[in-house]
N, C-alpha and C positions, 0 to 999 in steps of 0.2 A: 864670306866674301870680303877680301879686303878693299880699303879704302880706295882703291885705284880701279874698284868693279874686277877684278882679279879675282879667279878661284884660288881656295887656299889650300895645298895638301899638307898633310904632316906626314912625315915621312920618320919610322920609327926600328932602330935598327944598332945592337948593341955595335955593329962591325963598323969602323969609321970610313974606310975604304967604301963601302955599298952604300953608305949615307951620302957621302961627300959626291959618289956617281950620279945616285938617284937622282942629288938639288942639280949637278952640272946638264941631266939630260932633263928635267924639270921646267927651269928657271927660267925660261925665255918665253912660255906658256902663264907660268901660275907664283903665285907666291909660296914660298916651301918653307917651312918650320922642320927643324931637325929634332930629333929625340935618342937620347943614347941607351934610356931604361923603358922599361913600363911606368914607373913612379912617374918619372917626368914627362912620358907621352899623356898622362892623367890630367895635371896639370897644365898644361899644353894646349892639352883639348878643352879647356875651361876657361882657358884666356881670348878674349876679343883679340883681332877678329876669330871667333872659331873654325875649326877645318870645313871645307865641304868634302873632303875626301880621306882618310887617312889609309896609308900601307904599313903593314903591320909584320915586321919579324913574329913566327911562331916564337924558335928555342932562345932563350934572353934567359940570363941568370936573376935570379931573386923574383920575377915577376914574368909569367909568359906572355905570350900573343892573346891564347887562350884566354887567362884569367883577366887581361887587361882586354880584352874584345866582350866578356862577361861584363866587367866593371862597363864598361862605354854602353851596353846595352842597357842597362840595370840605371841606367840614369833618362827621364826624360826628355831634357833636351840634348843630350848627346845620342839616341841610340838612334833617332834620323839618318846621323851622318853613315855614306856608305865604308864599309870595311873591307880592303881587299889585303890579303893572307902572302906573307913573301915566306918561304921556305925554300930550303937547299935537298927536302925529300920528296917522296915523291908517293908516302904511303897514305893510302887511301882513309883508313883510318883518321889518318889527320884531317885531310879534307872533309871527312864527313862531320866531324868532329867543330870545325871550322863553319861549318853552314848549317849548323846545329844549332851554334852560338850567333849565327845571325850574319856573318861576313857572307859579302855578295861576288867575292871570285877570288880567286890565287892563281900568283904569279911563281912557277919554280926560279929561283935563284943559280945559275947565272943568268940574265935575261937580257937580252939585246933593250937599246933605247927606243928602237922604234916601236918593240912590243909592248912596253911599259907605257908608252906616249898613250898609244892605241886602246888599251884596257882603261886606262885613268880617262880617255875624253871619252870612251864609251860611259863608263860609268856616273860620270859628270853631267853628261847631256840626260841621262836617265831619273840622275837625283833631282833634275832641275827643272823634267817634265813630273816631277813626283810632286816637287813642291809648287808648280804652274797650278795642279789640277788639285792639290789642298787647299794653296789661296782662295780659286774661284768656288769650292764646296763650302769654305768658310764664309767667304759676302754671300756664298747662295744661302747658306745656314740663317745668315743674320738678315737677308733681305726675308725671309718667310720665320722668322722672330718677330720683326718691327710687324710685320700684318697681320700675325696672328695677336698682337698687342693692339693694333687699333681695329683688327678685325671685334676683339672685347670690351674695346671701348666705346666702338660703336654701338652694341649691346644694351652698353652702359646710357649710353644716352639717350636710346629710344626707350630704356625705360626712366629717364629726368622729363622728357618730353611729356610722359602720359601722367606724372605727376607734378605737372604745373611748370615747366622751363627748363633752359640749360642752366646749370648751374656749376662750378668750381668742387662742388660737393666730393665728388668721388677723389678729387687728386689732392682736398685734403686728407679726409680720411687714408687713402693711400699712405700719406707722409706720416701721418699718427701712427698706422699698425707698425711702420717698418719702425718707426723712433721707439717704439714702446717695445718691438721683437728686440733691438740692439741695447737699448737700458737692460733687457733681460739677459743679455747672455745668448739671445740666438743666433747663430752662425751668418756670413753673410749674404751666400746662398739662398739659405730656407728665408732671411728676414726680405732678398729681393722675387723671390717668387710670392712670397704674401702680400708684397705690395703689388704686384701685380695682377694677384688675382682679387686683389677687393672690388673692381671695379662691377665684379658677377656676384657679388653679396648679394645683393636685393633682386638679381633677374628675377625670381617669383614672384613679384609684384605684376608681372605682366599677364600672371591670370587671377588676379582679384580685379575685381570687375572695375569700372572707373567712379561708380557713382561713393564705394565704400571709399576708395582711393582720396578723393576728395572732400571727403566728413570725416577725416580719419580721428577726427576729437571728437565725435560727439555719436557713437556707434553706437545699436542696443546688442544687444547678447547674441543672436542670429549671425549678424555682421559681422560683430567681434572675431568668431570663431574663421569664420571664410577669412578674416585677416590674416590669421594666424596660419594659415595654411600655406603662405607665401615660404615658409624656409622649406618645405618637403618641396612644393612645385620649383623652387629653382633648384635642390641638390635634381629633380625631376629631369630639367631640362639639361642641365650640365651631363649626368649621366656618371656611371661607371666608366671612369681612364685612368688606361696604364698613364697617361700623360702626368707628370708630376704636377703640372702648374694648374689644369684641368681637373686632378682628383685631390689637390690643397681647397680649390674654388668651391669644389662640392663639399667639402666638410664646413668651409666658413660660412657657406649660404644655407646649409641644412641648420647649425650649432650655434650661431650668432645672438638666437635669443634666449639660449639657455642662462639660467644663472647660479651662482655659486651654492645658491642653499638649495639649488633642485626644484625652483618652483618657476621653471622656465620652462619655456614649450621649443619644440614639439618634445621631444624627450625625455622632460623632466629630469636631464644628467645634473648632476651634482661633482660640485670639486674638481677634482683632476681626472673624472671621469669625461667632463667636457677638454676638447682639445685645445690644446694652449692657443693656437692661430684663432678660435673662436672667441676663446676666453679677453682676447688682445682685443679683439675684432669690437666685441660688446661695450666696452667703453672706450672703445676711439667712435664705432656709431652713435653712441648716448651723448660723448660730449659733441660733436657734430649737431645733432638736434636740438639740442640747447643752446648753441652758440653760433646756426645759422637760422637764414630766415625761412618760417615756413612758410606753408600757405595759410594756416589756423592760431598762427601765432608770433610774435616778435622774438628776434632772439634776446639769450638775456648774456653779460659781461661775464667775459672767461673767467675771471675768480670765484664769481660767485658760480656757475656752473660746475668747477673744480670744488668748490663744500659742496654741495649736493652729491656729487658723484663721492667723495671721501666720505661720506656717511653712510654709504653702500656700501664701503669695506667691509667682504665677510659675509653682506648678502646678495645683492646683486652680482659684488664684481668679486675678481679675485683679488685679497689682499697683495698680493706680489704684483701683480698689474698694476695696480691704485699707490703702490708706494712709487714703480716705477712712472705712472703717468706723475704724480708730485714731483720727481727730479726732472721732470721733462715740458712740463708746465710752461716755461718761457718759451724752450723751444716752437712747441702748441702757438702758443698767440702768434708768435713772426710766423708759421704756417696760414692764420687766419687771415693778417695782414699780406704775404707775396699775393695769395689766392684769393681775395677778396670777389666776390660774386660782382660789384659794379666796377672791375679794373676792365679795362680793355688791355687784348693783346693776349692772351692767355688762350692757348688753341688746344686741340687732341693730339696735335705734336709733342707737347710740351708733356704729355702722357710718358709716352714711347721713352724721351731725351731722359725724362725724371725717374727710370728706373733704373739708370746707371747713376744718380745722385744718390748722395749718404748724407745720415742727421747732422752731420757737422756742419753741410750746408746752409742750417737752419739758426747755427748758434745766435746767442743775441748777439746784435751790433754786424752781422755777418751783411754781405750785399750780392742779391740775387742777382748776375751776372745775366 
């Protein structure tokens, strides 16, 4: 669409004569771009404003209709646009050949202006009911994203509630794994679905009973074990899904307390047999415990929490996680700082908003907008 709300066609045709027709019976409708080759109908089609409609000569020397309706397809954001086929034959062959490749009508050559008008605003109004009803699937897409996000935040907070308040806890931790997924090399994808699904880390807490809940430093051995039962009962609740973000959730709530030498529970995994989203997960949750407040204890100073946790390189944590939290250390405190548990103003909105944010957001000296 050009600047002027104008449909744009490109009109593609080695004959100058059919070109120069096409813009004169066109041009009082639509904006028309001309093209003499396939080369340049390519480039053409890549230039803002882009077509919404291109008509396409088949027989063109050095480069055909065909191959260049192939090339327009074979690209994602060109292969939307609709393609309609001008030839001077009339053999079936061709046509099949044409709607094979993806072109939505052909026009034979010689073709009166009225016809051509008629096919181009049929197909116009078509593309434009095409892309009506994409828009509204894609806000409906994202309206049932955002819920299904605070739909597990809320999750998330009924179980802070049964262990002593609301607290900021989850949306740091969130900011940890995703900084620590991106120190590593992981895509940006996989590092925002893991920040999204941390918030169902601990859901199996909600069947350890509340009174262990609450002593959770001072257990005897009976207790202990029902503690420890909380990673099976949340992969439990989560469940078996094809859902990507849902079947991430349940590996991090089952594996999060495994550890690197294998003497973590429930599975006792060792190494890179534990999966790396766990592996992440386990010391963005450790230093979190150390460096917010609990119910059984004070927290203690990011530095000195970061040696404790770097003395675990190798048995608790993974060495390449513990290098990657060390480079990312600064980052960590201004996460501790935006999120502070006594700031006001910080909501389950700010959930949803923060999973389209990246660690850069966090650098020192940066300002949380």
């Amino acid at each position: 669409m050009s600047q002027q709300g104008r449909a744009v066609i490109l009109v593609v045709d080695d004959d100058e004569d059919i070109r120069n027709l096409l813009e004169t019976t066109l041009k009082s409708r639509y904006e028309v771009k001309l093209a003499a080759s396939g080369r340049e109908a390519l480039n053409l089609a890549e230039t803002d404003p882009k077509p919404d409609l291109i008509l396409l000569d088949i027989h063109m020397p050095a480069m055909s209709g065909h191959d260049v309706c192939a090339r327009l397809k074979s690209n994602p954001v060109l292969a939307p646009i609709p393609v309609i086929f001008l030839t001077a034959l009339t053999d079936t062959r061709d046509e099949l050949k044409g709607f094979e490749l993806g072109a939505v009508d052909y026009i034979t050559k010689p073709a009166s202006g009225a016809l051509v008008t008629a096919r181009v605003r049929t197909h116009l109004s078509l593309y434009d009911q095409r892309r009506a009803l994409e828009e509204e699937i894609r806000q409906r897409t994202q309206e049932l994203y955002a819920t299904r996000l605070q739909i597990i935040r809320r999750l998330a907070r009924a179980m802070e509630y049964r262990e002593g308040g609301l607290s900021h806890r989850v949306m740091r931790v969130s900011h940890y794994v995703r900084m620590l997924a991106k120190e590593m090399g992981v895509d940006d994808d996989t590092a925002r679905l893991m920040f999204e699904a941390v918030p169902l880390y601990d859901i199996g807490k909600i069947g350890v009973p509340d009174y262990i809940l609450r002593s959770a430093d001072r257990l005897n051995k009976i207790e202990w074990q029902e503690m420890r039962r909380h990673p099976e009962i949340g992969a439990e609740i989560i469940g078996e899904q094809r859902d990507p973000l849902l079947s991430l959730a349940r590996l991090m709530a089952l594996h999060h307390h495994e550890r690197w030498d294998g003497t973590g529970y429930p599975g006792r995994l060792a190494g890179e047999r534990i999966p790396l989203s766990a592996r992440i997960l386990a010391l963005a949750d450790a230093f979190e415990a150390m460096t917010a407040t609990q119910r059984h204890r004070r927290p203690i100073a990011p530095r000195e929490a970061a040696a404790q946790l770097i003395q675990d390189s190798g048995k608790q944590f993974d060495p390449r996680v513990v290098a990657a939290f060390r480079a990312m250390l600064p980052q960590f405190e201004k996460i501790i700082t935006t999120y502070d548990d006594e700031l006001e103003g910080i909501h389950d909105l700010d959930f949803v908003a923060g999973a389209a944010a990246t660690a850069a957001d966090f650098k020192p000296g940066a300002r949380k907008s």
